[in-house]
LUMVEXLO-336810 format. One record per residue (C-alpha): x, y, z. Coordinates in steps of 0.1 Angstrom, whole numbers, padded with zeros to 4 digits, always signed. Layout:
<sites>
XYZ ...
</sites>
This chain:
<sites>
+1295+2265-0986 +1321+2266-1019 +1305+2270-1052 +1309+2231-1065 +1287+2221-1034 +1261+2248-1034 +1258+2236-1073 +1253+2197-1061 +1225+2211-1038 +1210+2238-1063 +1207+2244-1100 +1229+2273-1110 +1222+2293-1138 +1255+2307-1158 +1243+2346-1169 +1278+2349-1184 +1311+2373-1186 +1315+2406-1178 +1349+2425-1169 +1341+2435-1141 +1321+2426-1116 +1307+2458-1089 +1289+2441-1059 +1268+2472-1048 +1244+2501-1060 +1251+2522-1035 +1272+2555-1031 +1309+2535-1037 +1292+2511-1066 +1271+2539-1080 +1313+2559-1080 +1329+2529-1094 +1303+2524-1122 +1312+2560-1132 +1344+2560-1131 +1347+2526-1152 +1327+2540-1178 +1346+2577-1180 +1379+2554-1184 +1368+2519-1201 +1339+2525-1219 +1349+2494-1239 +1347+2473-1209 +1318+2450-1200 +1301+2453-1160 +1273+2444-1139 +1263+2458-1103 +1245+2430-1082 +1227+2449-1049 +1204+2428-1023 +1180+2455-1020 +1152+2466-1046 +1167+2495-1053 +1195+2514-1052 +1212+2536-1026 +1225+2514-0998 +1222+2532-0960 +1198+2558-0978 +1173+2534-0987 +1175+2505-0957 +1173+2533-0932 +1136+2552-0924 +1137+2559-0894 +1120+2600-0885 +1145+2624-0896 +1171+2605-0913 +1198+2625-0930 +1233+2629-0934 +1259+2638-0905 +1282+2648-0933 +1280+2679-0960 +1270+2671-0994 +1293+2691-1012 +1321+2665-0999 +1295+2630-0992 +1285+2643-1030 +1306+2631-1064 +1333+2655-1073 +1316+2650-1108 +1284+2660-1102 +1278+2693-1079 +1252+2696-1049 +1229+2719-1050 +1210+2720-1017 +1217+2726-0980 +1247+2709-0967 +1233+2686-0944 +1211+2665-0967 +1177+2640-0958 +1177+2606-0970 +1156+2615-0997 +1172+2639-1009 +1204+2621-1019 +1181+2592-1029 +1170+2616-1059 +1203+2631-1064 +1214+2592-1066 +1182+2586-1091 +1198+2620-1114 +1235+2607-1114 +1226+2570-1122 +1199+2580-1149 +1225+2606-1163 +1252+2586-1169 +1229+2554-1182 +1237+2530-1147 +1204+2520-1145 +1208+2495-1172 +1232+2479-1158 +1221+2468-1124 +1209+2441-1112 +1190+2440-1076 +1179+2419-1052 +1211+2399-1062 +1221+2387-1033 +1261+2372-1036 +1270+2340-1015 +1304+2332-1033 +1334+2345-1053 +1358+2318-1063 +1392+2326-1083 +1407+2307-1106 +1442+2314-1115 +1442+2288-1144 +1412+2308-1160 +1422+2341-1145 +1387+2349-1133 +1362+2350-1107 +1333+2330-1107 +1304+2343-1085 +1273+2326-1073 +1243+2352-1068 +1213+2342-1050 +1180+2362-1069 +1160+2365-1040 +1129+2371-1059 +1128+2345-1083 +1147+2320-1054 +1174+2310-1088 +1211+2311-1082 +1229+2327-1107 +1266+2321-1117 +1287+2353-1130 +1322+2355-1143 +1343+2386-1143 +1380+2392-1140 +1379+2416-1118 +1358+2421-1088 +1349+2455-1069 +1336+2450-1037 +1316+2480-1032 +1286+2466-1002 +1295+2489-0975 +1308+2478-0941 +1277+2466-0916 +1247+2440-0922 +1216+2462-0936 +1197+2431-0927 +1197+2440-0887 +1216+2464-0866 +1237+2459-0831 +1218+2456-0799 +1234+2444-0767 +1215+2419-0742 +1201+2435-0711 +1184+2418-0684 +1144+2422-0687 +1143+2431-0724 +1114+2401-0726 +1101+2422-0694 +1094+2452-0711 +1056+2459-0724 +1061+2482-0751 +1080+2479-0788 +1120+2474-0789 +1128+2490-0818 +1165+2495-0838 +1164+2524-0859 +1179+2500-0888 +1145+2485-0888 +1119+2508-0883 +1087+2497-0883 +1067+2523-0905 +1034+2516-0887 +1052+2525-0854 +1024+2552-0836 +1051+2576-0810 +1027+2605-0809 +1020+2611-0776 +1041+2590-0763 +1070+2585-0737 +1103+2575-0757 +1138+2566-0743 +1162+2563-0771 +1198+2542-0758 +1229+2564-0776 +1242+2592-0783 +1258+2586-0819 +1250+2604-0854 +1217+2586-0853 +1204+2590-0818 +1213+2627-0826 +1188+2626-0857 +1161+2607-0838 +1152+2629-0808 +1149+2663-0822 +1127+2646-0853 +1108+2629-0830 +1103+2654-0803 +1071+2676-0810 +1051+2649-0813 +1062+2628-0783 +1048+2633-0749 +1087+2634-0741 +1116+2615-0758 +1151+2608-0736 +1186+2602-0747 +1204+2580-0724 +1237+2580-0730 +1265+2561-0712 +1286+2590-0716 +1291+2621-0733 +1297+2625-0772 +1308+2655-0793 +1285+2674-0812 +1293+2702-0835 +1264+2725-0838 +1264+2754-0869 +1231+2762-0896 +1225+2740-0922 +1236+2762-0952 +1270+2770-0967 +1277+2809-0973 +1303+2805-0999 +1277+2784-1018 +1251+2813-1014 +1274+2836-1025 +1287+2819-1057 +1251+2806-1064 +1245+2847-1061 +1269+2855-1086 +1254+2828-1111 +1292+2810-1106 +1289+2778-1128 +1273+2749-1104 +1307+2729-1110 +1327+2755-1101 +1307+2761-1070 +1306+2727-1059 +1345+2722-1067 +1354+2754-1050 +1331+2747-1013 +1341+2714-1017 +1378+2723-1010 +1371+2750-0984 +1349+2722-0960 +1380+2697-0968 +1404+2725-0957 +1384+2736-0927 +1378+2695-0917 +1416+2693-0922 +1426+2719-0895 +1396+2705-0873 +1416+2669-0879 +1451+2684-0872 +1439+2703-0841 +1419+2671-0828 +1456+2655-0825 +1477+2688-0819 +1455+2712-0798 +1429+2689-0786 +1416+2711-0754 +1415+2740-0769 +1391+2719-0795 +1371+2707-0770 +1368+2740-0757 +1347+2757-0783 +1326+2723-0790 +1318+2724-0757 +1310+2760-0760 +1291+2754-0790 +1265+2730-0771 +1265+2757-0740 +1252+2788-0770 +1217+2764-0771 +1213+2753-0740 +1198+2766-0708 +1223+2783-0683 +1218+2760-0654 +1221+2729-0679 +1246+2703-0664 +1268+2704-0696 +1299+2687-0676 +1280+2656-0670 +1253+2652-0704 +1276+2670-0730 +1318+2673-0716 +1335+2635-0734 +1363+2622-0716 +1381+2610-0747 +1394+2635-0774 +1378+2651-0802 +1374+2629-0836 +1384+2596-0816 +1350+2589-0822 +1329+2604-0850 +1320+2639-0846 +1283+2644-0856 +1270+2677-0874 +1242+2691-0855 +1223+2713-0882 +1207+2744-0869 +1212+2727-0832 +1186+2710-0837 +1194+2683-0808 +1202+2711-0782 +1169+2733-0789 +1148+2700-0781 +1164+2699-0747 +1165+2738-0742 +1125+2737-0751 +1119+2704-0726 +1108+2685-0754 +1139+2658-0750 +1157+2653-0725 +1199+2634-0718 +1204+2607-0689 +1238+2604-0688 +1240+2568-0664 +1241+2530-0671 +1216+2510-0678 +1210+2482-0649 +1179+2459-0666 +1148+2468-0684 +1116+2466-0665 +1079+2462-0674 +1076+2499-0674 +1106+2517-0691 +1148+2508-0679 +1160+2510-0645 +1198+2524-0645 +1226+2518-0622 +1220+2549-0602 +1184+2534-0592 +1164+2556-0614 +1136+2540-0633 +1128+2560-0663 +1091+2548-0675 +1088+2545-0714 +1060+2532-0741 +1087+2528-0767 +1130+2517-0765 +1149+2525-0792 +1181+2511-0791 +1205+2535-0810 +1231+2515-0804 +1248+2508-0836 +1260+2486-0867 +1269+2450-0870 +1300+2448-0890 +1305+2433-0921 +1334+2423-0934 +1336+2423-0976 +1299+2409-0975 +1298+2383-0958 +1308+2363-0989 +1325+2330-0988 +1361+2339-1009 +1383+2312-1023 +1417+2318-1041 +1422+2283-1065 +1404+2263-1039 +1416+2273-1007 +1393+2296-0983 +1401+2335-0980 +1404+2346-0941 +1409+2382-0948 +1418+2385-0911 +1450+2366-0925 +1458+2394-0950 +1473+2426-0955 +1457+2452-0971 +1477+2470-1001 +1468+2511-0992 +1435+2497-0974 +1418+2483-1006 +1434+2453-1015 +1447+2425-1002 +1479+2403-1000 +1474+2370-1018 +1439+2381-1031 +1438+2386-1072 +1418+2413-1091 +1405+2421-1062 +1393+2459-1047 +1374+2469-1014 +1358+2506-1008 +1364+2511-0970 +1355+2549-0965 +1372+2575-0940 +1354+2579-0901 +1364+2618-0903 +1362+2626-0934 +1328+2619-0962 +1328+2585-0969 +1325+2592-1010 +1364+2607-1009 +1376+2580-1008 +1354+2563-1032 +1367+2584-1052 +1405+2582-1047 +1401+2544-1051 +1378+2545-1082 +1407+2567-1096 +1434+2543-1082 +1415+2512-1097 +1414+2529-1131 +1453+2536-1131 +1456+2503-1121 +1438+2490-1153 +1455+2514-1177 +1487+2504-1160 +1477+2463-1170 +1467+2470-1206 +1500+2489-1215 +1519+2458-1197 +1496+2435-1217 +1487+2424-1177 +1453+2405-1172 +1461+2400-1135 +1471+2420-1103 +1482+2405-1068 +1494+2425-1044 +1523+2403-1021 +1544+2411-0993 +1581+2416-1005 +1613+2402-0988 +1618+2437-0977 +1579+2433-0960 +1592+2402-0943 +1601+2421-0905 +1571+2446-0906 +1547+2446-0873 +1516+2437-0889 +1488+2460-0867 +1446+2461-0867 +1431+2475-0895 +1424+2507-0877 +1442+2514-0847 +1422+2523-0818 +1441+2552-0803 +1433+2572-0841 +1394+2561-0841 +1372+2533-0821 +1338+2534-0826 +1320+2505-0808 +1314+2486-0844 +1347+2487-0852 +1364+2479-0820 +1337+2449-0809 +1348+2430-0848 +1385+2440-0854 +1395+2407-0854 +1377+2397-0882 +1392+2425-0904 +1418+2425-0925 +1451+2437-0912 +1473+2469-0920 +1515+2467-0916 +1540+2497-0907 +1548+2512-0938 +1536+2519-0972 +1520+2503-0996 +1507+2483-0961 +1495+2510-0941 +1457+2524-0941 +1461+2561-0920 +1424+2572-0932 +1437+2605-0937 +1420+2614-0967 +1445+2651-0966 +1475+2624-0969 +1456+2601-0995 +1447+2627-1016 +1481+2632-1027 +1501+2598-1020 +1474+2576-1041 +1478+2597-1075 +1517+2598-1075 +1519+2566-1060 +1541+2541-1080 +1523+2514-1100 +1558+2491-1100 +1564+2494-1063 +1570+2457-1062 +1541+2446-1037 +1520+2446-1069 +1522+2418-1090 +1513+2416-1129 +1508+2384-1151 
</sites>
């Protein structure tokens, strides 16, 4: 539903102007609110968030044990250090969250349980005019902005992804997604089969485990894990030698990104020999006799999928102590009692969790229009994989899969900025990236290519993402080691942007 039709409908109150417009309070909104500030302090903004309070995946997800399968010192802001463990709980970087927004005055400028339905631009007025849904009061709000930073994340926080299987409605016990935890939910005791083997599967069992009767993995096959203790020596050391926290921070931060990046180039160059020693990582925890060729040995190669951070081994000591257990097998139908699998095992269960992953969402779910006519962004190119051809004053935070999602936050907060500066010295109020006569013969591919990374999300909703071409400025490599130095240096007049 457009704007003008929603107004016929509803009464739409108009809050008024800002420059720009941040849809999200979460890690990339919370970076881009920063970032404008540092650089425009002059400037006007608003963040609108759906959820009461700000953090994003850290605050719609509580499930047991919820953390980060990234380190802090890189998920963290360059401009404000880490100071605990590596791997971080959900609470944790809630509060650091709560410090950065409260110390750089945020807070005052958010708005949640703002929930946007549309984003219309007008080229005549040379602005966006957004309809926001308050879901407490039920009033819909118009905004204005001239530019608009689409910082939401990429999945519906509403519900996560769980496939049909015969007998689900068969099944006496609770079906639960870990997106949607129910915090009355009693497992002590009980018998627990939770379905995947991704980052969060790996959080559940272990935190679950001691008070289960017994909690199972079942896994349709194998997934790397990359097991090490949750604490960073260089950090110990400098924190030792009372090293100024931002030098600390700054100075880790690039040794992880320089270890990730030989991990990176030896997923692609040496891949056996990678799989090797994570596969000799799992075998240090577990048992001798443990069958780590079936539960633990993945037949694609390392980082095609994400590769999970296992602090202290947590996941491995559960199965070593027979507190959890791994089916590796396919499941056939649910029963009354637990899941039958394709091999004719019936494993009984009193709860099903179904770790089985994220619905994607594509810029919000928002209904776009460009002077009237309907934005399919499956129709577009992305400009360095946060704009988009044809789309005005327009920015998207799309994170890396190997590398902390806040990099490249980061790199496009600092990107956006130069972007500004680069309008104000032309006396620019608008920026459209469009394909060039040069552009005209490129192979236009998906916005990830599968053979780098394909993560069931991704891969099940490609075609509703926007798409990527063959060379630069069209090309989104999420290599954050390449990005790192292409997007400062890269050319503001490289002709695919357009300034009026």
């Amino acid at each position: 539903m457009n704007i003008a039709a929603l107004s016929e409908q509803h009464s739409v109150q108009d809050v008024g102007y800002f420059d720009v417009l941040i849809v999200g309070a979460g890690i990339s909104g919370v970076d881009a609110a920063y970032h404008l500030q540092q650089n425009f302090p002059e400037r006007t903004f608003t963040l609108l968030d759906t959820l009461e309070s700000f953090g994003g995946t850290w605050l719609t997800h509580k499930y047991p044990g919820i953390r980060s399968d990234s380190d802090l010192f890189t998920f963290g802001y360059k401009w404000k250090p880490w100071m605990g463990a590596p791997i971080a709980t959900a609470e944790e970087i809630l509060k650091y969250m709560n410090e950065a927004i409260e110390e750089n005055q945020i807070d005052e400028h958010i708005r949640y349980r703002h929930k946007v339905l549309n984003a219309e631009w007008s080229s005549e007025e040379k602005q966006w005019t957004v309809v926001a849904e308050n879901l407490e009061s039920g009033e819909f709000l118009k905004f204005t902005c001239n530019f608009l930073w689409m910082c939401q994340g990429y999945y519906h926080h509403a519900e996560g992804y769980t496939p049909e299987w015969e007998g689900m409605a068969d099944f006496r016990g609770p079906i639960v997604h870990p997106q949607t935890w129910p915090e009355d939910l009693d497992y002590k005791g009980k018998k627990v089969l939770v379905i995947g083997s991704g980052a969060t599967a790996a959080t559940l069992v272990p935190a679950m485990a001691a008070d289960c009767e017994h909690i199972t993995m079942i896994q349709r096959s194998p997934t790397y894990f990359a097991p090490g203790l949750n604490r960073n020596e260089l950090a110990d050391t400098l924190r030792e030698l009372d090293v100024p926290d931002e030098w600390t921070h700054e100075i880790v931060r690039r040794k992880i990104l320089h270890d990730q990046e030989e991990i990176t180039r030896r997923s692609f160059e040496e891949p056996e020999g990678l799989k090797a020693e994570l596969i000799a990582g799992a075998r240090e925890y577990l048992p001798e006799d443990f069958d780590i060729e079936t539960h633990f040995t993945p037949k694609y190669r390392p980082w095609q999928q994400r590769l999970a951070f296992i602090p202290d081994g947590d996941l491995f000591q559960g199965i070593a102590a027979g507190k959890a257990s791994v089916v590796t097998d396919q499941i056939d139908r649910f029963t009354e009692k637990g899941i039958l699998l394709k091999s004719g095992t019936e494993l009984d269960a009193d709860i099903i969790v179904t770790a089985t992953g994220f619905n994607l969402c594509v810029l919000g779910d928002v209904d776009f229009a460009v002077d009237g006519a309907p934005v399919n962004f499956a129709d577009s190119v992305g400009y360095r994989g946060f704009m988009f051809s044809g789309v005005p004053n327009m920015a998207w935070v799309f994170g890396y899969f190997r590398a902390s999602w806040t990099l490249r936050a980061d790199l496009i907060s600092d990107y956006v900025c130069r972007i500004f500066q680069h309008m104000q010295d032309l006396g620019a109020t608008v920026v459209t990236p469009e394909l060039r006569p040069e552009d005209s013969n490129m192979q236009i591919r998906d916005w990830v290519d599968p053979d780098n990374f394909n993560p069931g999300y991704l891969t099940r909703s490609m075609h509703l993402m926007p798409k990527q071409g063959d060379h630069e400025p069209w090309v989104f490599t999420q290599d954050y080691w390449r990005e790192k130095d292409e997007f400062p240096a890269a050319s503001l007049e490289d002709g695919a942007l357009k300034y009026t």
